[in-house]
LOVO-208754 format. One record per residue (C-alpha): z, x, y; residue in three letters. Coordinates in Angstrom, 3 decimals, m for minus. Each point is the difference from the previous one (the first is absolute). Example, Ala and Ser with C-alpha at 12.3 -4.5 7.8 and 13.67 -1.06 7.14 Angstrom:
BEGIN
+----------+----------+----------+--------+
|        w |        u |        v | residu |
+----------+----------+----------+--------+
|    7.800 |   12.300 |   m4.500 |    ala |
|   m0.660 |    1.370 |    3.440 |    ser |
+----------+----------+----------+--------+
***
This chain:
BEGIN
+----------+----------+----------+--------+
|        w |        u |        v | residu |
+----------+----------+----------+--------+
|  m66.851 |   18.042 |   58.017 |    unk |
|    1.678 |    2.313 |   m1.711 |    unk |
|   m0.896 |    2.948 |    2.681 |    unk |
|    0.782 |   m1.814 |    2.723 |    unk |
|    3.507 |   m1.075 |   m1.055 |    unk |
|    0.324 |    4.174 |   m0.547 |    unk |
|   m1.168 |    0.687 |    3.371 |    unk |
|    2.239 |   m2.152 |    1.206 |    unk |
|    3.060 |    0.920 |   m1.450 |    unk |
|   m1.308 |    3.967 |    1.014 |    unk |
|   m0.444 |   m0.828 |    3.745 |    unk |
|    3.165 |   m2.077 |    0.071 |    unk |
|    2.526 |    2.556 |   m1.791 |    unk |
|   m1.931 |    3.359 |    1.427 |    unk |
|   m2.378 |   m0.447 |    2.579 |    unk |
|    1.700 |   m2.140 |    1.841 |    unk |
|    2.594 |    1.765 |    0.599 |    unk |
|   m1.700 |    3.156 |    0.595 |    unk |
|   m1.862 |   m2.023 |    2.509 |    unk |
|    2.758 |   m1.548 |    1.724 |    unk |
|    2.049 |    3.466 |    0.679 |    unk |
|   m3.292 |    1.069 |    1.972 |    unk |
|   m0.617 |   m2.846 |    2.249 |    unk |
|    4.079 |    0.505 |    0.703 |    unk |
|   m0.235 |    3.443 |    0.797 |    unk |
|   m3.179 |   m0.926 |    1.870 |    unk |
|    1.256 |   m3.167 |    2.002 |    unk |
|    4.094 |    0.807 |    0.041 |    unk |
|    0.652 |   m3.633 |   m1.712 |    unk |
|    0.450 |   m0.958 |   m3.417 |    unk |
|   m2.353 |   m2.474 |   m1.913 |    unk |
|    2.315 |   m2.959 |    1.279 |    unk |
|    0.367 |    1.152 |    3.582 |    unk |
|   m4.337 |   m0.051 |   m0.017 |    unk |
|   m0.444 |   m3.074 |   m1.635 |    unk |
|    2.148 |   m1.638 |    2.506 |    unk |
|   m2.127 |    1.577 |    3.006 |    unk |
|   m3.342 |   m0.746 |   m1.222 |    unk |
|    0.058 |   m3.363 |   m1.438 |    unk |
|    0.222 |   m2.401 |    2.588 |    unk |
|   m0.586 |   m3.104 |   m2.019 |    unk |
|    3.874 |   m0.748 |   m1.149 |    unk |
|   m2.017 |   m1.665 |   m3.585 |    unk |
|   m1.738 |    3.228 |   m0.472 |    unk |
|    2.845 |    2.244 |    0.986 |    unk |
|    2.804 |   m1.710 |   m2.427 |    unk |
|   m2.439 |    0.274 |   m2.676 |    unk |
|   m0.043 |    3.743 |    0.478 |    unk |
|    3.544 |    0.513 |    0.487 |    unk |
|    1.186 |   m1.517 |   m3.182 |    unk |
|   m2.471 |    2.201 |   m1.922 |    unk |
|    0.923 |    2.748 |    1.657 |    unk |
|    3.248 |   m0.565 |   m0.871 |    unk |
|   m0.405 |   m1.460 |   m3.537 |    unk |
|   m2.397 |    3.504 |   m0.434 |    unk |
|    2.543 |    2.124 |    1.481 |    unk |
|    2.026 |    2.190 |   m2.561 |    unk |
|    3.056 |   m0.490 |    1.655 |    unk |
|    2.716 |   m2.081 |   m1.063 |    unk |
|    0.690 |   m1.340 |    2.989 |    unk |
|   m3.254 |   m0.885 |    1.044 |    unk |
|   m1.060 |   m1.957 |   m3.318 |    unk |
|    3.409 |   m2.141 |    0.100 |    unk |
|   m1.085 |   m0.964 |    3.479 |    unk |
|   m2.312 |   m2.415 |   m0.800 |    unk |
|    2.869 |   m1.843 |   m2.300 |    unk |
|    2.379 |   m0.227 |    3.322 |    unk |
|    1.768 |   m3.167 |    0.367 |    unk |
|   m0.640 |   m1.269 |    3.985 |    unk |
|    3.442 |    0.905 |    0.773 |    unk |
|   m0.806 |    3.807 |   m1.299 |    unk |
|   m3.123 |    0.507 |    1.553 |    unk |
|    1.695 |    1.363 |    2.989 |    unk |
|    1.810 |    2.531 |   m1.715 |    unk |
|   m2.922 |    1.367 |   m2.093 |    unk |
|   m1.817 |    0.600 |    3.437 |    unk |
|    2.818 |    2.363 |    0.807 |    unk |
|    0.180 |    1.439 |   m3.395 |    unk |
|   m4.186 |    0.555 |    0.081 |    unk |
|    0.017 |    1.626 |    3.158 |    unk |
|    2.802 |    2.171 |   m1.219 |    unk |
|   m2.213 |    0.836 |   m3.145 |    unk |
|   m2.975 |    0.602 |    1.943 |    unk |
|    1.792 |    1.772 |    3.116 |    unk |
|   m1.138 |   m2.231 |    2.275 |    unk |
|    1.035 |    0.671 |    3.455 |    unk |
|    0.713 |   m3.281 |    1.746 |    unk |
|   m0.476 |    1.945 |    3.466 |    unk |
|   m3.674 |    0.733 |   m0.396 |    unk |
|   m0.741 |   m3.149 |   m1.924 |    unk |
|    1.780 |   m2.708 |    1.865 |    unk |
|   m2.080 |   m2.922 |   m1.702 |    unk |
|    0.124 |    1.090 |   m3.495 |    unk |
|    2.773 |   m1.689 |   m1.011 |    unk |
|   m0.775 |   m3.538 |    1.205 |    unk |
|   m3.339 |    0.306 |   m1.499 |    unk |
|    1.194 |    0.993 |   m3.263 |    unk |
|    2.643 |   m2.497 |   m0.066 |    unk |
|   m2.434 |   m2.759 |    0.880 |    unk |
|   m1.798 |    1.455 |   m2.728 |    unk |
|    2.717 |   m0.319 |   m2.224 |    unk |
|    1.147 |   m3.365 |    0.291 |    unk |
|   m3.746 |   m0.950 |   m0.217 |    unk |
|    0.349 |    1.416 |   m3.466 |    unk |
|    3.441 |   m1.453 |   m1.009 |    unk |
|   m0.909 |   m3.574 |    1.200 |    unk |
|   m3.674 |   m0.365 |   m1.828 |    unk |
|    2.221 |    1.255 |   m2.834 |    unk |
|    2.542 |   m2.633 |    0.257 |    unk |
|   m2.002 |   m2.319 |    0.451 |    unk |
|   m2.504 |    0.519 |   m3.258 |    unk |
|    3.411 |   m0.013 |   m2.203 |    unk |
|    1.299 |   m3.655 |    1.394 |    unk |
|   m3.916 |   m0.956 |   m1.051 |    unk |
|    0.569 |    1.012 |   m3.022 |    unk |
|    3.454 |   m1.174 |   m0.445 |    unk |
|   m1.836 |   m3.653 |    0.679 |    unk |
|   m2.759 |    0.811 |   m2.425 |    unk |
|    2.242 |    0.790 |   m2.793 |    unk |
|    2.210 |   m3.417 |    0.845 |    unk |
|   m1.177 |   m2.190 |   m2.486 |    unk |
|   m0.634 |   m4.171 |    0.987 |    unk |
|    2.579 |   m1.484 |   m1.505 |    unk |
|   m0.449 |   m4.230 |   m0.466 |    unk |
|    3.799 |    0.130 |   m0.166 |    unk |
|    0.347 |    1.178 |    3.238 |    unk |
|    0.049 |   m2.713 |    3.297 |    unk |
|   m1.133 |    2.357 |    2.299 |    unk |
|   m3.050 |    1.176 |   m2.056 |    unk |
|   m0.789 |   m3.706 |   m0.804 |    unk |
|    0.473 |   m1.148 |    3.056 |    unk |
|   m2.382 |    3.082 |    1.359 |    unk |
|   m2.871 |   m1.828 |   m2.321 |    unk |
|    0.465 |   m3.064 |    0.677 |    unk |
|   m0.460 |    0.651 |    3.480 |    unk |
|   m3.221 |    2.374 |   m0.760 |    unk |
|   m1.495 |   m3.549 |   m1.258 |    unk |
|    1.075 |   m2.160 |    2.870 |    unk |
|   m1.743 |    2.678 |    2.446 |    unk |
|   m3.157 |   m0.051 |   m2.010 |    unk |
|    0.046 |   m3.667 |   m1.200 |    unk |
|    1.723 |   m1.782 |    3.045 |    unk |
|   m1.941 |   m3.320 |   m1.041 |    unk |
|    0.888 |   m0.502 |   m3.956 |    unk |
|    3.269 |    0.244 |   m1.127 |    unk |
|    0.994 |    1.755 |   m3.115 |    unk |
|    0.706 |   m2.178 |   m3.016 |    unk |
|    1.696 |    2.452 |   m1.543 |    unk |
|    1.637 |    3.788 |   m1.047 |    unk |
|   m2.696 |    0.672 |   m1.989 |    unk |
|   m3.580 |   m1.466 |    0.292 |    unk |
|   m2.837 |    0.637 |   m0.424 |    unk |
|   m0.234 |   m0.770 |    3.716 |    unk |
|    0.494 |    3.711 |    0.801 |    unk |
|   m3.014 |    0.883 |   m1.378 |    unk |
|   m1.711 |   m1.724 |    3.182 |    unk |
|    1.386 |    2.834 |    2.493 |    unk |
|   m1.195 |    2.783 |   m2.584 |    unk |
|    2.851 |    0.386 |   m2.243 |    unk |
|   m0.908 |    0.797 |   m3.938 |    unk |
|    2.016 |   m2.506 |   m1.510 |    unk |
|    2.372 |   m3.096 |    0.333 |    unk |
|    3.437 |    2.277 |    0.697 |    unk |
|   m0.805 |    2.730 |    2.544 |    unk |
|    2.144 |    2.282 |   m0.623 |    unk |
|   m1.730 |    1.242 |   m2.686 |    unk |
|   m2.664 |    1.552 |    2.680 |    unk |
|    2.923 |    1.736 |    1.905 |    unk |
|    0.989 |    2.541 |   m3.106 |    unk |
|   m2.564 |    2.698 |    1.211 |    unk |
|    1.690 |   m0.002 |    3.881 |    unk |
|    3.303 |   m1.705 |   m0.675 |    unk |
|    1.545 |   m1.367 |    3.486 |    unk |
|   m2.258 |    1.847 |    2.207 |    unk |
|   m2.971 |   m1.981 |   m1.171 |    unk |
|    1.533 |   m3.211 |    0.845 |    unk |
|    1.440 |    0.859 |    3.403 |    unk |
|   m3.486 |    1.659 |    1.380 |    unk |
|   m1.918 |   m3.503 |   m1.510 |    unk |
|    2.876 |   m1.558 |    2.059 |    unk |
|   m0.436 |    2.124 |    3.492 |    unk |
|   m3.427 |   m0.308 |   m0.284 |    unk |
|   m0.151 |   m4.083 |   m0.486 |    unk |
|    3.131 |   m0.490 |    2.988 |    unk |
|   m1.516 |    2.012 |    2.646 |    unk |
|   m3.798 |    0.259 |   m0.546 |    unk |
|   m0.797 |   m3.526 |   m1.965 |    unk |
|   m3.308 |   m0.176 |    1.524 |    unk |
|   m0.944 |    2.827 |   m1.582 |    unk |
|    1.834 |   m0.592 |   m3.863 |    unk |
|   m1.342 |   m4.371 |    0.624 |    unk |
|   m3.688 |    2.123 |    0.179 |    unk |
|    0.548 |    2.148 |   m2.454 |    unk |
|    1.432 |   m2.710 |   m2.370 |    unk |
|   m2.854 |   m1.767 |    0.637 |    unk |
|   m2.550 |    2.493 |   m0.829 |    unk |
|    1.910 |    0.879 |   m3.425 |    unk |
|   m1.267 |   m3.935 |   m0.634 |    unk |
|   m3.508 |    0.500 |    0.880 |    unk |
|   m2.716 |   m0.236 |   m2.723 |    unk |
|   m1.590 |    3.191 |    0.421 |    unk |
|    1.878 |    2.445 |    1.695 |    unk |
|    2.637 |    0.188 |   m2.625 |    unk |
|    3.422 |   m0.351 |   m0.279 |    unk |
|    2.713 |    2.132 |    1.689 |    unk |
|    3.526 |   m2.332 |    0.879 |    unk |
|    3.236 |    1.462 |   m0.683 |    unk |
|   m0.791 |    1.653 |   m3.357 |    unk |
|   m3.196 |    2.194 |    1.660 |    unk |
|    2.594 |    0.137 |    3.527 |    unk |
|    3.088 |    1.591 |   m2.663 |    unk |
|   m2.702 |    2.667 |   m1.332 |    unk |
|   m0.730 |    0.907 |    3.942 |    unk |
|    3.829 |    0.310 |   m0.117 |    unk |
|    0.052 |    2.161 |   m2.912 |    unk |
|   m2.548 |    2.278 |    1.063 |    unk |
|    1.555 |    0.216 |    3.648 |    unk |
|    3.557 |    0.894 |   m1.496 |    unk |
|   m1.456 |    2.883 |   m1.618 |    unk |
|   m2.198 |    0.757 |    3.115 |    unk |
|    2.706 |    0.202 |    1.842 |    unk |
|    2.408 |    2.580 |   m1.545 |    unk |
|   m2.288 |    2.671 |    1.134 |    unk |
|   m2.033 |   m1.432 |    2.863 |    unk |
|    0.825 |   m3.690 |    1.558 |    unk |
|    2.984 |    0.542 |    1.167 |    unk |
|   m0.158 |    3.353 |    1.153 |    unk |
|   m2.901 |   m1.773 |    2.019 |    unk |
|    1.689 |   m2.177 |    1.286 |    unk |
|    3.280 |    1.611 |    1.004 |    unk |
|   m2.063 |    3.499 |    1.201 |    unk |
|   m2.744 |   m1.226 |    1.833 |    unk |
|    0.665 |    0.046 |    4.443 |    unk |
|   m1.425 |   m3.119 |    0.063 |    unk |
|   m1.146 |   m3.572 |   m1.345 |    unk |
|   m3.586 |    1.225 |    1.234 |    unk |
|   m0.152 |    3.277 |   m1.529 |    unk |
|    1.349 |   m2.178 |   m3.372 |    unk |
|   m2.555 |   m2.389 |    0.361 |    unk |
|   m3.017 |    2.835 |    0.285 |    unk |
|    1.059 |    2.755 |   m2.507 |    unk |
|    2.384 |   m1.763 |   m2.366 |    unk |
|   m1.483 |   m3.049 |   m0.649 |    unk |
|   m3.185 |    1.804 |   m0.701 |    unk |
|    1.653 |    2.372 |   m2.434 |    unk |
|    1.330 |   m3.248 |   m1.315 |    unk |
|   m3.257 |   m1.566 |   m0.145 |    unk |
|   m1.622 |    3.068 |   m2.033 |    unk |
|    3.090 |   m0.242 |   m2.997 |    unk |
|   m0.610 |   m3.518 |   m0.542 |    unk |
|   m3.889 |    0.033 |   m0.544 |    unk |
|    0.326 |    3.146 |   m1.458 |    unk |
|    2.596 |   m1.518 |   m3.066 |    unk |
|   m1.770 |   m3.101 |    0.019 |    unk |
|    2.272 |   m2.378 |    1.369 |    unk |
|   m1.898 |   m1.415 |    2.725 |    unk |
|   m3.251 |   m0.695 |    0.498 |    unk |
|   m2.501 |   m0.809 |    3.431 |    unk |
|    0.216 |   m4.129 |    0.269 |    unk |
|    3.443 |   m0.438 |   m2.412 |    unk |
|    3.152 |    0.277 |    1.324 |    unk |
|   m0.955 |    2.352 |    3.120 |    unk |
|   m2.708 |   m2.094 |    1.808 |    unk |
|   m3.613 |    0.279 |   m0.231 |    unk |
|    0.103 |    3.013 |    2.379 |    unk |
|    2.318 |    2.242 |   m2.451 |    unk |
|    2.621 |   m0.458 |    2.595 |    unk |
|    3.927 |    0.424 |   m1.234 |    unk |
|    2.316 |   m2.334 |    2.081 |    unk |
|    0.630 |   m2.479 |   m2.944 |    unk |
|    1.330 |    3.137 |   m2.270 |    unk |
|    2.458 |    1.421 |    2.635 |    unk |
|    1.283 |   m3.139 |    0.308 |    unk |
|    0.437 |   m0.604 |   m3.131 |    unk |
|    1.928 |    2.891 |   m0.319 |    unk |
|    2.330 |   m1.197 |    3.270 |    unk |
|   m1.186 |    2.314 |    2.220 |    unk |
+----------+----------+----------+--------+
***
């Protein structure tokens, strides 16, 4: 382990950059202006560009990837003054690196308002939260009215205890709102699911086994999910190489397993949507 992380940091501050000033002098474009022309695949391409940039020893070029959307403009001027970039003989380098960019700014955005809902705590003194639960049971338990606040009644859609919002201190407000998305517009699916969690043998999962999903998808997605999701061309291309990669973290930590909560064919639909995707 130890090796590798020293070959690493050896290519990345020597090599590299060794390597890099020959494939210029070679080609005639930078690292940037290459990326750009051989990556066709905008997921695959953004990916590049902000290590390239985060790699980069330049100033300019590391603060990039921190632009604001409204600044991402001016830091494609400001790179292709760095670089030398002629805008003549590379007409298309700037729109590409500017998609590129606020790719990279809006995956980034994104992740911190998830976060800023994961660190809001549920709050039983606050209408809007309560009235977010009490509508979680109604979508789950349309035919038995709750008798009250706190009951043990909860425990029936998977919750660990008579007041709920003991289960939400692990994913705060972000727990509660994906159990909610996921009950309003797939209720099929969370009715199924639901009733699984109360079937002899296959176990139990409900909301308590749904907010660990959520857990492990919140962390999942500061360095992969959303970047996913916001990089990849398409819906298809998500659907074959990201729920895949997806499908390999969960098994691989455990969380799921063949005939739980993804289906007796290791399929994934129930955890995306979980996660309001």
């Amino acid at each position: 382990m130890i090796i590798i992380h020293l070959w690493n940091y050896i290519y990345r501050h020597v090599f590299r950059f060794w390597l890099k000033w020959i494939l210029r002098q070679i080609t005639g474009k930078c690292e940037l202006q290459r990326i750009c022309d051989g990556s066709k695949k905008s997921a695959e391409r953004t990916l590049k560009i902000e290590y390239s940039l985060e790699s980069s020893k330049s100033k300019v070029l590391q603060s990039a990837v921190h632009a604001s959307e409204d600044e991402v403009k001016k830091y494609v001027a400001l790179i292709m003054k760095e670089k030398k970039i002629n805008i003549q003989k590379d007409t298309g380098f700037a729109l590409k690196l500017q998609m590129c960019l606020l790719q990279i700014t809006g995956y980034k955005k994104l992740y911190l308002d998830v976060e800023d809902l994961r660190k809001c705590p549920y709050n039983s003194n606050n209408k809007e939260h309560e009235k977010q639960l009490i509508e979680l049971w109604n979508l789950l338990m349309p035919h038995e009215k709750l008798k009250a606040r706190i009951t043990k009644q909860w425990c029936d859609i998977g919750f660990q205890g008579d007041d709920p919002k003991t289960d939400f201190r692990g994913m705060g407000m972000l727990g509660l709102v994906n159990l909610l998305y996921f009950s309003k517009h797939y209720p099929h699916e969370a009715r199924q699911i639901l009733t699984r969690s109360n079937h002899p043998t296959l176990g139990s999962l409900g909301a308590w086994h749904a907010l660990r999903v959520h857990r492990f998808l919140g962390q999942l997605s500061t360095v992969l999910a959303l970047t996913l999701i916001l990089l990849c061309n398409s819906w298809d291309q998500f659907d074959r190489d990201g729920l895949q990669l997806i499908k390999k973290w969960c098994f691989k930590n455990s969380l799921l397993q063949p005939g739980s909560l993804c289906g007796t064919n290791g399929s994934l639909p129930s955890v995306l949507l979980l996660f309001g995707v």
